[in-house]
C-alpha positions as YAML, in Angstrom:
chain: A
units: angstrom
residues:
- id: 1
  name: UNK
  ca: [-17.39, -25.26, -0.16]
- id: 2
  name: UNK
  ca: [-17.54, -26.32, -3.79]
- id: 3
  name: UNK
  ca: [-16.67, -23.62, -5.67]
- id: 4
  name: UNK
  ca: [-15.75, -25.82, -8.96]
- id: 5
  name: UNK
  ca: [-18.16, -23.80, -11.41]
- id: 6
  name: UNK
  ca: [-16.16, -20.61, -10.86]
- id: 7
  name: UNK
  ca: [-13.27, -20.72, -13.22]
- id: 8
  name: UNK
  ca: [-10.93, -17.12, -15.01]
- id: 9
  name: UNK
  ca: [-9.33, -14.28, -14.07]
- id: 10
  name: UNK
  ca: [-10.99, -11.35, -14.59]
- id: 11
  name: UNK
  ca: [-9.75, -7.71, -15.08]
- id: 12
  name: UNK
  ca: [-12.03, -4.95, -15.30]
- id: 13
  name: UNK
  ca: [-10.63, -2.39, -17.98]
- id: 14
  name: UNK
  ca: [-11.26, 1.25, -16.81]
- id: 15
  name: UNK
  ca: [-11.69, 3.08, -20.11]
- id: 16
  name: UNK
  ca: [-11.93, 7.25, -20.34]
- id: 17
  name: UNK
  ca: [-12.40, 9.11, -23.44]
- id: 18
  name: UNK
  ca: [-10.98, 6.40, -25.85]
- id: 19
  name: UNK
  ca: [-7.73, 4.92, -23.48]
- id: 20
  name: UNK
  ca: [-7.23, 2.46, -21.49]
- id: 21
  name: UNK
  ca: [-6.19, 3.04, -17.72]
- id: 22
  name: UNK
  ca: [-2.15, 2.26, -17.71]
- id: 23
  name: UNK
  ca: [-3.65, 0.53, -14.03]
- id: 24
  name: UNK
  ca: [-5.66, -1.79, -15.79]
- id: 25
  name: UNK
  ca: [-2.58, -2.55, -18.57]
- id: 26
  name: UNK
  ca: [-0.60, -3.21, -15.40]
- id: 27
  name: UNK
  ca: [-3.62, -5.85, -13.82]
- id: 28
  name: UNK
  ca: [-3.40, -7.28, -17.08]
- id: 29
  name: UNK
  ca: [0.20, -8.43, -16.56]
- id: 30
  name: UNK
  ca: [-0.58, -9.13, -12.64]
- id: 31
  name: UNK
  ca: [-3.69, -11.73, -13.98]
- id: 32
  name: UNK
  ca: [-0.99, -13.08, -16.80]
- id: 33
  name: UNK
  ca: [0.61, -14.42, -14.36]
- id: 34
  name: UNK
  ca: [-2.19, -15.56, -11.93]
- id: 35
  name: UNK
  ca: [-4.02, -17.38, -14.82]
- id: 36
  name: UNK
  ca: [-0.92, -19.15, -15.86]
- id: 37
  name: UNK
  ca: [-0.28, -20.29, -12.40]
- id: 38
  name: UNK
  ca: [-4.07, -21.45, -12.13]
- id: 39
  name: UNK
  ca: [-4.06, -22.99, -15.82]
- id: 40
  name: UNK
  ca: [-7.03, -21.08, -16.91]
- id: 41
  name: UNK
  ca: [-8.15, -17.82, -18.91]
- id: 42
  name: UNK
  ca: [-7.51, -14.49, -18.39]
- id: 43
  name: UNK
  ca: [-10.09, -11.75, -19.12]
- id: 44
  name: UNK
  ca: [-10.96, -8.21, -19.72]
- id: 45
  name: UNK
  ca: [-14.39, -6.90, -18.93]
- id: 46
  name: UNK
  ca: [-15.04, -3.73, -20.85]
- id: 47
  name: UNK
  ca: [-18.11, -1.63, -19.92]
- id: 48
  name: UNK
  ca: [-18.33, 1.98, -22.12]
- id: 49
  name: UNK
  ca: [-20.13, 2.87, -25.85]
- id: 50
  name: UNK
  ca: [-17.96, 2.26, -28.80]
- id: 51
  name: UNK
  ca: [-15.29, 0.54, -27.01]
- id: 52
  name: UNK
  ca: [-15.01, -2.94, -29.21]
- id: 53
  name: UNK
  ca: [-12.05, -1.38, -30.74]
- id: 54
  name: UNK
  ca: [-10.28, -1.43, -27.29]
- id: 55
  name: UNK
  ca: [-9.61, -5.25, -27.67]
- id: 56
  name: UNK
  ca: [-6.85, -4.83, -29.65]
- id: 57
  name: UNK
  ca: [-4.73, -3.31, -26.46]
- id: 58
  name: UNK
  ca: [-6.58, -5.99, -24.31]
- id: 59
  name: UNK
  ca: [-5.73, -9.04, -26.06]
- id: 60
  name: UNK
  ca: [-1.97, -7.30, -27.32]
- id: 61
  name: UNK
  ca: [-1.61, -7.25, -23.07]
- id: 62
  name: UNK
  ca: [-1.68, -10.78, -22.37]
- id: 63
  name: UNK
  ca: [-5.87, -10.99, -21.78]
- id: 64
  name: UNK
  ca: [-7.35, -14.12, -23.68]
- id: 65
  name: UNK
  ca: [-10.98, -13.19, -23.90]
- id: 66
  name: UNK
  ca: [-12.88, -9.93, -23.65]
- id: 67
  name: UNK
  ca: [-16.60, -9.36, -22.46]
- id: 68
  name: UNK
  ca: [-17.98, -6.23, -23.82]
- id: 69
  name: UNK
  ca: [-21.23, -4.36, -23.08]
- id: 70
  name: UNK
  ca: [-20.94, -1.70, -25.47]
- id: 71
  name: UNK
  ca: [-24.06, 0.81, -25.38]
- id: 72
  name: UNK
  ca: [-25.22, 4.57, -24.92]
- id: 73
  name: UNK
  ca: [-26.12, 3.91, -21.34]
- id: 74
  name: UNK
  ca: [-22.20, 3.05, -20.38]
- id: 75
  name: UNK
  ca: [-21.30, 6.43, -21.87]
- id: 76
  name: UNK
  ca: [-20.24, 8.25, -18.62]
- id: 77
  name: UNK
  ca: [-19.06, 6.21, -15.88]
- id: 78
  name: UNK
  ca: [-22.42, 5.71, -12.98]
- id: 79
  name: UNK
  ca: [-21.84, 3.21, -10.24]
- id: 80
  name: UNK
  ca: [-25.63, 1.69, -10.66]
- id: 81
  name: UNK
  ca: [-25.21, 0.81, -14.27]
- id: 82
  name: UNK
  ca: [-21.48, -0.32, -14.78]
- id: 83
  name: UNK
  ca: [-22.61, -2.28, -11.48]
- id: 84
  name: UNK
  ca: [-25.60, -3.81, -13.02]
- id: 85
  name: UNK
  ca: [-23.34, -4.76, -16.42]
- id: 86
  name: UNK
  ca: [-20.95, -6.34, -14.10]
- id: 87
  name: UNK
  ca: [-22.32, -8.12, -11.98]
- id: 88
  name: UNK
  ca: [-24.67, -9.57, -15.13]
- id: 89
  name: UNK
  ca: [-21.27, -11.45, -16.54]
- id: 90
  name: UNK
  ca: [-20.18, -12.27, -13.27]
- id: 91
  name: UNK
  ca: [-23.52, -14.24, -12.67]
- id: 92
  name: UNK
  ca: [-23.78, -15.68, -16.28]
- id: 93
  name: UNK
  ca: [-20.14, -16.32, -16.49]
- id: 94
  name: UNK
  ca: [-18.75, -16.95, -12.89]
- id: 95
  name: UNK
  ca: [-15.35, -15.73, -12.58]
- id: 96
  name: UNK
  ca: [-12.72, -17.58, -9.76]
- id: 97
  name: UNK
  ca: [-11.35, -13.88, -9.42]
- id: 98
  name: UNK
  ca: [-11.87, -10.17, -10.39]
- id: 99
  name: UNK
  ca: [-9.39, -7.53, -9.80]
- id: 100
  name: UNK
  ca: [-9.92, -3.96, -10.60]
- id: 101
  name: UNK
  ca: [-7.54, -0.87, -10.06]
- id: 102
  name: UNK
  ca: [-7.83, 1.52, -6.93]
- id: 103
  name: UNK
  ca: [-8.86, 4.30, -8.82]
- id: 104
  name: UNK
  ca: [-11.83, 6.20, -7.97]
- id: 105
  name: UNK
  ca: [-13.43, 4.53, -10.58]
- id: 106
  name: UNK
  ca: [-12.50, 1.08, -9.53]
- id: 107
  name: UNK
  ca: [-12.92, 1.41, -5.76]
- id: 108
  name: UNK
  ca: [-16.40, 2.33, -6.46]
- id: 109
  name: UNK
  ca: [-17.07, 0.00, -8.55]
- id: 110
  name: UNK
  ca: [-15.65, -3.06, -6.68]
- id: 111
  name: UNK
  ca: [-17.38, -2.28, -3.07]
- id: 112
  name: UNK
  ca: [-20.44, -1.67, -5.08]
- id: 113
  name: UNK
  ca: [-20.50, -5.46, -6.85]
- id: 114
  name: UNK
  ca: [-19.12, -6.65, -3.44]
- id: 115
  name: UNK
  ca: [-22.35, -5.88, -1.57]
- id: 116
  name: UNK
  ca: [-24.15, -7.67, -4.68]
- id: 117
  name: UNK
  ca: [-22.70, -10.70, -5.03]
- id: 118
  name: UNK
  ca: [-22.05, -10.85, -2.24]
- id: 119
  name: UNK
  ca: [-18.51, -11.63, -1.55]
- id: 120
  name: UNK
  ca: [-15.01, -10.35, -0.35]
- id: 121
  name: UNK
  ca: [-13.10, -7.25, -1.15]
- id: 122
  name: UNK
  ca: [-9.30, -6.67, -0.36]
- id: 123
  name: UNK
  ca: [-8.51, -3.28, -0.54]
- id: 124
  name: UNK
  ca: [-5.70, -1.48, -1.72]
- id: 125
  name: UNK
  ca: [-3.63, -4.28, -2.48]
- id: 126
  name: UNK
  ca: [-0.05, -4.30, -2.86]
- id: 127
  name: UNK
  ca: [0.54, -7.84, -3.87]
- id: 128
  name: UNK
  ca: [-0.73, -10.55, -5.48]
- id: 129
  name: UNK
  ca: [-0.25, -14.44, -5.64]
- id: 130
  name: UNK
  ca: [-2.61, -17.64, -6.18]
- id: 131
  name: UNK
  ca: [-2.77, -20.88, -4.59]
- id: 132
  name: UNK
  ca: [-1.94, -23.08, -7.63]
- id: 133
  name: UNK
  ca: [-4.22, -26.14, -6.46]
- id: 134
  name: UNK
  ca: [-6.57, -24.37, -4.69]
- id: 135
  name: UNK
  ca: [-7.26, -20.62, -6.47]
- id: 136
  name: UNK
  ca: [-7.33, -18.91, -2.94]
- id: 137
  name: UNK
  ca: [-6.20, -15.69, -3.99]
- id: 138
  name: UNK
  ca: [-3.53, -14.01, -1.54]
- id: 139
  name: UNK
  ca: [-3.76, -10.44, -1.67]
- id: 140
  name: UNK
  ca: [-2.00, -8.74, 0.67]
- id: 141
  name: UNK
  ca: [-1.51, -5.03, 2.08]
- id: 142
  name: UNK
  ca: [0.00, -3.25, 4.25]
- id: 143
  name: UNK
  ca: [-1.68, -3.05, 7.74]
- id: 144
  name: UNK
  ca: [-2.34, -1.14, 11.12]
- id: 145
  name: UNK
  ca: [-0.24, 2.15, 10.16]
- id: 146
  name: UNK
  ca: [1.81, -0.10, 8.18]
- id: 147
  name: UNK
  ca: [3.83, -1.27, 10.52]
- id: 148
  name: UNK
  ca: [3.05, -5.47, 9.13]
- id: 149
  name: UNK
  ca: [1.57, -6.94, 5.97]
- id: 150
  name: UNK
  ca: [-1.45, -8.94, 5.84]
- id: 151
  name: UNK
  ca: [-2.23, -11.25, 3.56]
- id: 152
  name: UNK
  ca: [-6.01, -11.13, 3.03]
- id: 153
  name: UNK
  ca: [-7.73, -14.15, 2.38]
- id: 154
  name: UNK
  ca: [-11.59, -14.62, 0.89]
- id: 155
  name: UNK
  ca: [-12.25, -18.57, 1.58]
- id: 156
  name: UNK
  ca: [-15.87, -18.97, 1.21]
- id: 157
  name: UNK
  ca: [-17.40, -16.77, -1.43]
- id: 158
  name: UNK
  ca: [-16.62, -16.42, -5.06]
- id: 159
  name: UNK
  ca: [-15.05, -14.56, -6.85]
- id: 160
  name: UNK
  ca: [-12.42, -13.24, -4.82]
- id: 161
  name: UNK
  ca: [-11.54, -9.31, -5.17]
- id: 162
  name: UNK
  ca: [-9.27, -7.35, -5.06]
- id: 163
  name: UNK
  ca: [-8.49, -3.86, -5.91]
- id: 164
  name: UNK
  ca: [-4.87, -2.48, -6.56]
- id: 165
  name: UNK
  ca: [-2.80, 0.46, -6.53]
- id: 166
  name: UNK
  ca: [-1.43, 2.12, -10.00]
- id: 167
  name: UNK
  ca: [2.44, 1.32, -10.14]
- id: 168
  name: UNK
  ca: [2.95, -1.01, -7.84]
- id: 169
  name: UNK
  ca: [2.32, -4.17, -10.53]
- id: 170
  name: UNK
  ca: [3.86, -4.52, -14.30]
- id: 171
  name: UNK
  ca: [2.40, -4.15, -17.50]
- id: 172
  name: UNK
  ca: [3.57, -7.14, -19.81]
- id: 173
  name: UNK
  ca: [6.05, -5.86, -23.05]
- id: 174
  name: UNK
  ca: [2.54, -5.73, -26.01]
- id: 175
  name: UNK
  ca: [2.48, -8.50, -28.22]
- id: 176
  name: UNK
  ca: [1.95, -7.15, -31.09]
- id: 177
  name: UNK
  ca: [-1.22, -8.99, -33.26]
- id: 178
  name: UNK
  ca: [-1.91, -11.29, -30.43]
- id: 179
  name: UNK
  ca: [-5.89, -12.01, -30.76]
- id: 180
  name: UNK
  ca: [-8.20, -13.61, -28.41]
- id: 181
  name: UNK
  ca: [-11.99, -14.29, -28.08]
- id: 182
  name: UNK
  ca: [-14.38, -11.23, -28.03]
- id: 183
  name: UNK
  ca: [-17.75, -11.96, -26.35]
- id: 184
  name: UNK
  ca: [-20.36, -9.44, -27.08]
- id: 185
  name: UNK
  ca: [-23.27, -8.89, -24.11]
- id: 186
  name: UNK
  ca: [-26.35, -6.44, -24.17]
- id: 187
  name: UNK
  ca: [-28.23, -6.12, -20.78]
- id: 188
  name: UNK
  ca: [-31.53, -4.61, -20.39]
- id: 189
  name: UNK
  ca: [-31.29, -1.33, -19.06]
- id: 190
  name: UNK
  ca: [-33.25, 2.25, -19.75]
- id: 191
  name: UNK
  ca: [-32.19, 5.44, -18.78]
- id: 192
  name: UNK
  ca: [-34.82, 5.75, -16.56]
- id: 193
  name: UNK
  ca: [-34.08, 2.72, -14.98]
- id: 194
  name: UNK
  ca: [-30.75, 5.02, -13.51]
- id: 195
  name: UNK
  ca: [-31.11, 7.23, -10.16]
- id: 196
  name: UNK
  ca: [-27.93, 9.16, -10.92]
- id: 197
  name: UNK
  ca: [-28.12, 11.49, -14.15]
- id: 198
  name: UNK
  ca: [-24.69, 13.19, -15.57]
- id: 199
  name: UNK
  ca: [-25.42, 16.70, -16.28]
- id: 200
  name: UNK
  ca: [-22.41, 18.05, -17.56]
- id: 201
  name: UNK
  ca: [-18.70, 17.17, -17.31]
- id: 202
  name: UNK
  ca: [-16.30, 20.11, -15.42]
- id: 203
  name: UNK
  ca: [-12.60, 18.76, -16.15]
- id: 204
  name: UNK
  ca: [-9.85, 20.80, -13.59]
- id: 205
  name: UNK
  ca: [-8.25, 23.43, -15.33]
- id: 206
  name: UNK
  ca: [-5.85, 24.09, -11.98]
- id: 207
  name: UNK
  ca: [-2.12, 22.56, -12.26]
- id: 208
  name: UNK
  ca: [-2.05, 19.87, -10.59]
- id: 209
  name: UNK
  ca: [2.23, 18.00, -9.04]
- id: 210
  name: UNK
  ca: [2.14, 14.94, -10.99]
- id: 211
  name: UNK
  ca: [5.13, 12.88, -9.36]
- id: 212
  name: UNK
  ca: [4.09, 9.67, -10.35]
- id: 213
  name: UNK
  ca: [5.10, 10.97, -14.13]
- id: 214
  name: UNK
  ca: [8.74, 12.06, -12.88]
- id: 215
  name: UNK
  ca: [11.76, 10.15, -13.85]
- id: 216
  name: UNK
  ca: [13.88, 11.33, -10.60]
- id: 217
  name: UNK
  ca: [12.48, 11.93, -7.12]
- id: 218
  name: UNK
  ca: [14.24, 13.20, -4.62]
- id: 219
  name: UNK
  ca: [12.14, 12.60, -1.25]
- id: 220
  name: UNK
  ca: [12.75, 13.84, 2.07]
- id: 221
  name: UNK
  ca: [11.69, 13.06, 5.64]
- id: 222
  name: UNK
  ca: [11.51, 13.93, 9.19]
- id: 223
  name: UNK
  ca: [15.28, 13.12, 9.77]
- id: 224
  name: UNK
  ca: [15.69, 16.54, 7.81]
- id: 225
  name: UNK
  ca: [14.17, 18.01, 11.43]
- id: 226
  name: UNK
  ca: [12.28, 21.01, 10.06]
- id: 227
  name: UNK
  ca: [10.41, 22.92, 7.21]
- id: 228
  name: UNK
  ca: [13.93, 24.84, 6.91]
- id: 229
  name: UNK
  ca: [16.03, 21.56, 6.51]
- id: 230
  name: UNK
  ca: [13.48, 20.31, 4.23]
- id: 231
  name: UNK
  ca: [14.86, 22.96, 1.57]
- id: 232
  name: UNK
  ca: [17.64, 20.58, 1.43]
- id: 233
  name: UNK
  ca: [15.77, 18.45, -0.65]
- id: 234
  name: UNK
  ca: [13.94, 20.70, -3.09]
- id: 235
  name: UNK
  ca: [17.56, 22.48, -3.65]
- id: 236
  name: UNK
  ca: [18.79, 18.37, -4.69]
- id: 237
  name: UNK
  ca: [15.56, 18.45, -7.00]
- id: 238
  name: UNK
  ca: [16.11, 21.46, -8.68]
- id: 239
  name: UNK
  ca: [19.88, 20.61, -9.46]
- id: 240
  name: UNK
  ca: [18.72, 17.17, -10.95]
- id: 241
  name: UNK
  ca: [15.54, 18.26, -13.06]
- id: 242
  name: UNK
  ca: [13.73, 16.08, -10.78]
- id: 243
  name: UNK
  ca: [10.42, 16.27, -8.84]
- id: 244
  name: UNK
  ca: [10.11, 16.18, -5.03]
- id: 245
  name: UNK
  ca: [8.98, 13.90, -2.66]
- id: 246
  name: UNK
  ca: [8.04, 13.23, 1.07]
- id: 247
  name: UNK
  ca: [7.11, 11.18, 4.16]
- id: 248
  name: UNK
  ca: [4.04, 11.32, 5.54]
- id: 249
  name: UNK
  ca: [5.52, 12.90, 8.51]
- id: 250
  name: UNK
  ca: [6.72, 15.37, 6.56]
- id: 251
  name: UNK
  ca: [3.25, 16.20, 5.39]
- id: 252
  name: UNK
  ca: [1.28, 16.05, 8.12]
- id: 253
  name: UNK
  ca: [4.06, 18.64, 9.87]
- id: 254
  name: UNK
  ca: [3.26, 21.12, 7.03]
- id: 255
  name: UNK
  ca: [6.66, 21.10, 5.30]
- id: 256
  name: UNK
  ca: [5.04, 20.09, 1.78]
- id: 257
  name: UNK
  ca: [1.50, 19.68, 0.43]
- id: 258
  name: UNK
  ca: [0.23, 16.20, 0.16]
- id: 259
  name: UNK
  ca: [0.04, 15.79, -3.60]
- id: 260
  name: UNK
  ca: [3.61, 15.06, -2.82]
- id: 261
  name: UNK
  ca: [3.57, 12.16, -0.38]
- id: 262
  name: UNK
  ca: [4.67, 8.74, -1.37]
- id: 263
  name: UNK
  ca: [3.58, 5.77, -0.09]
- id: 264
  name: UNK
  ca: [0.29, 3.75, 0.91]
- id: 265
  name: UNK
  ca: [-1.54, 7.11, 2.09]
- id: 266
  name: UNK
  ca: [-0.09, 9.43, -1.09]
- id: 267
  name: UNK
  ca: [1.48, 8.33, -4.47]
- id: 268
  name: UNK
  ca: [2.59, 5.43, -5.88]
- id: 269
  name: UNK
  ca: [5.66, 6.10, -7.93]
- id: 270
  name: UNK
  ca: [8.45, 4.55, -10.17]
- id: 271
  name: UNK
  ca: [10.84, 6.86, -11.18]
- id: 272
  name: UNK
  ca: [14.27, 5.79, -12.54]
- id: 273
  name: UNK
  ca: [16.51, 7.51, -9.86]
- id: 274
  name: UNK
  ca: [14.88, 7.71, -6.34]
- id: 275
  name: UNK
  ca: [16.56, 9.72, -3.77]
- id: 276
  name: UNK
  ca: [15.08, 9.15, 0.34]
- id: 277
  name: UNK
  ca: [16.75, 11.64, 2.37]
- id: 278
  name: UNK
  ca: [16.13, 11.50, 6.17]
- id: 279
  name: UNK
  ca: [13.24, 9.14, 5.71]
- id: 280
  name: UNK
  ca: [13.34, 5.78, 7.80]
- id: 281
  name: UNK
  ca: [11.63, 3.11, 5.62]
- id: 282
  name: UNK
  ca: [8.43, 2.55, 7.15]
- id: 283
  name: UNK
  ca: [6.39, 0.05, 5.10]
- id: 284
  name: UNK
  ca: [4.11, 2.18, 4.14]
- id: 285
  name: UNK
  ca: [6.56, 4.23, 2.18]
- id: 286
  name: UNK
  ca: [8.42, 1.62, 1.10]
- id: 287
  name: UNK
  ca: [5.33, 0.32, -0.84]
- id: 288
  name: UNK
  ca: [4.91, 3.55, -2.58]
- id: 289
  name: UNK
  ca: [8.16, 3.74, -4.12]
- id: 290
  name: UNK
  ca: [9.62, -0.13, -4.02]
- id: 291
  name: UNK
  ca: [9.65, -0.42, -7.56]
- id: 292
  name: UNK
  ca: [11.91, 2.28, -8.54]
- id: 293
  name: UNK
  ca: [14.47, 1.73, -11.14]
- id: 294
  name: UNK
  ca: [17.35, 3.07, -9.04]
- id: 295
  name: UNK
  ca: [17.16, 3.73, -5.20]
- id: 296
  name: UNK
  ca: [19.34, 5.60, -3.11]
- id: 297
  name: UNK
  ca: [19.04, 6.03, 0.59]
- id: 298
  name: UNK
  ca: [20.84, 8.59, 3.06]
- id: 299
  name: UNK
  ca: [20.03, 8.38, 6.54]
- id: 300
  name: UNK
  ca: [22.54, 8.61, 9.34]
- id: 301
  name: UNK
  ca: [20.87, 5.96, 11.91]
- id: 302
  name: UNK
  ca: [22.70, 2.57, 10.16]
- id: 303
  name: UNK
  ca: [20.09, 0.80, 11.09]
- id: 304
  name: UNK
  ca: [17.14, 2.43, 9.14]
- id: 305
  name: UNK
  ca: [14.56, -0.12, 7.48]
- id: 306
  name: UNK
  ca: [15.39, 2.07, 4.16]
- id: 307
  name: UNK
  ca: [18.77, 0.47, 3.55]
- id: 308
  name: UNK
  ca: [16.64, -2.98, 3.22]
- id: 309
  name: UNK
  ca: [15.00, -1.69, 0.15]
- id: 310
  name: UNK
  ca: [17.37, 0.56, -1.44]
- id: 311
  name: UNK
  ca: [20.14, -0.33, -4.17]
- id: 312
  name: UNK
  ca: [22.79, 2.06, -2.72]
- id: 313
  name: UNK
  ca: [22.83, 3.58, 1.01]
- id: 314
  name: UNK
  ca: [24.91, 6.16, 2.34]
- id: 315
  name: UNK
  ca: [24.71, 6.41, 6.09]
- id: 316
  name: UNK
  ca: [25.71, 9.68, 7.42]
- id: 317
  name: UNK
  ca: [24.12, 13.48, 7.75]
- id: 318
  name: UNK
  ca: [22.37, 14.85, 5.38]
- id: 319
  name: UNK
  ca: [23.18, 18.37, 5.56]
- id: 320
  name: UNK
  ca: [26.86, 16.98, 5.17]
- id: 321
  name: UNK
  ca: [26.72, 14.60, 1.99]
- id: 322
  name: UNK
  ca: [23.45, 16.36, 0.00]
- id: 323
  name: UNK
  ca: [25.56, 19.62, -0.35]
- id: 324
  name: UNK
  ca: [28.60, 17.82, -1.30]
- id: 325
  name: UNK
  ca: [26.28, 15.77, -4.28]
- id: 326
  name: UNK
  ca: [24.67, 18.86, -5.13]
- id: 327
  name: UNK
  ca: [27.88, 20.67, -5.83]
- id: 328
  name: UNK
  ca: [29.15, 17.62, -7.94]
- id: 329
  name: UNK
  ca: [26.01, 17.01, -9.98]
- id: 330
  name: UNK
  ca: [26.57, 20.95, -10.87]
- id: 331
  name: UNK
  ca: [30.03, 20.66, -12.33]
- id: 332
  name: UNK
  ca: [29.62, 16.80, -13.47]
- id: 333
  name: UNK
  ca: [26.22, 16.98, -15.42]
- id: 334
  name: UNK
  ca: [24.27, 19.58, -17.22]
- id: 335
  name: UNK
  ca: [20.50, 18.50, -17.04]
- id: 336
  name: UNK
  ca: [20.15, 16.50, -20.29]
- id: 337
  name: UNK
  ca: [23.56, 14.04, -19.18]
- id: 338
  name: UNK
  ca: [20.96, 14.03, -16.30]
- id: 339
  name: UNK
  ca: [18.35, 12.68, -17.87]
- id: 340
  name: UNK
  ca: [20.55, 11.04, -20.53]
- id: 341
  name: UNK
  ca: [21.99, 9.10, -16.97]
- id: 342
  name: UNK
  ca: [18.54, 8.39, -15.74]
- id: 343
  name: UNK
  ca: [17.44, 6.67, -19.35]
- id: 344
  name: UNK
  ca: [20.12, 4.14, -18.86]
- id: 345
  name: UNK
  ca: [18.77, 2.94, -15.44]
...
């Protein structure tokens, strides 16, 4: 098929109360690098009400153009009328690929302009690349369980899509007073012309384990053998000032809540110090927790997949090195050399 109108990459910047997403800072670098490769344009698509300011960040993180529908009725994010907006540049403008981040936010979003196009959606992705002669986007994910990855491909509709996870690509470093071109867009659209109505907004007032924000993880998994082992790791933790982590083993046995599972099912996380203890390397953690500044594996089966993605690996038991480290760290480090440690990394 001839698909030679279609032409950009496209990145669709999820905005809440005045900030940008850090996922769609992160697309931002991934499209860089896409658009480079494809010798075209990289863009932002900003949908919200007094957002035009926003650019700035845009432009500062590598995007060459911005579209902007800046009105009342993009307020509060509602699928039917960020969909309508979107899908209004896509057809005016006709983008070779849009990705957006798998938020909430974006996942709705992106099936929703799917079905309207209509065209393909990759899900979840993990990783990105273009074909530089061709622009067939290869967006790949981890599949069935997560035992392979599959590389996705969308060869006869346009744009391709994709939506990624937080973490797992890389913001550029801001350029500081880099501009670009802003294109302004209105689209006809009345309240009424809106099923879905926002009444009020409740925001959680419950504390909620935010790993993703920790700068050491120490995770543990089913090679621990029980709840009790487990401890093991939260003891580790506590003498490090870091946060704790787990398999999804270890979750679905009970040992831990699931707000603090890594991997394709839980968190994606990139800590400066990562400690997996017990856990085996199954892609799908792996994925969650890949781009960690410093990774360190103990596991006594030397032939674990984790020693293939870790920096250092210690292969033995457990319950015979972690007390050994913990009693170390204790008389080594007080927690700010800790963290003073980890900031080097």
């Amino acid at each position: 098929m001839d698909f030679k109108d279609y032409t950009g990459v496209w990145v669709f910047i999820e905005e809440k109360d005045g900030e940008i997403a850090p996922v769609s800072l992160e697309l931002l670098g991934a499209g860089r690098k896409l658009a480079d490769k494809r010798g075209c344009e990289l863009a932002g698509v900003l949908i919200g009400e007094n957002i035009k300011s926003l650019t700035k960040t845009i432009f500062e993180y590598g995007a060459d153009t911005a579209y902007i529908y800046d009105q009342p009725i993009f307020k509060h994010y509602r699928t039917e009328s960020f969909m309508k907006a979107l899908l209004d540049c896509s057809y005016k403008y006709k983008p070779e690929i849009i990705l957006y981040g798998a938020t909430s936010t974006g996942k709705d979003l992106a099936s929703a302009v799917a079905t309207d196009l209509p065209t393909g959606l990759t899900a979840d992705t993990t990783e990105l690349d273009v074909e530089e002669e061709t622009g067939l986007l290869l967006a790949s994910r981890p599949a069935f369980g997560g035992n392979i990855m599959a590389t996705i491909l969308c060869k006869k509709y346009r744009p391709q899509m994709a939506t990624v996870r937080a973490k797992v690509m890389k913001a550029l470093a801001p350029q500081s007073g880099r501009t670009g071109k802003i294109i302004e867009e209105t689209i006809s659209l009345k309240e009424e012309d809106i099923r879905t109505k926002v009444l009020e907004i409740v925001k959680e007032t419950t504390k909620k384990v935010r790993i993703d924000e920790a700068d050491i993880i120490v995770a543990g998994g089913k090679g621990l053998g029980s709840a009790e082992g487990f401890q093991l790791v939260h003891h580790l933790a506590e003498t490090l000032g870091g946060a704790v982590g787990a398999s999804r083993d270890v979750v679905e046995a009970g040992w831990i809540a699931h707000p603090h599972q890594v991997g394709q099912t839980g968190v994606t996380v990139t800590p400066k110090i990562y400690f997996a203890i017990g856990i085996s390397g199954a892609i799908q953690h792996v994925v969650g927790m890949k781009n960690s500044g410093l990774i360190i594996a103990i596991n006594k089966d030397p032939e674990a997949p984790i020693f293939q993605s870790c920096h250092y690996g210690i292969v033995g038991d457990a319950f015979e090195i972690v007390p050994i480290l913990i009693e170390q760290f204790k008389k080594a480090l007080s927690r700010e050399e800790v963290e003073s440690y980890a900031g080097e990394v």
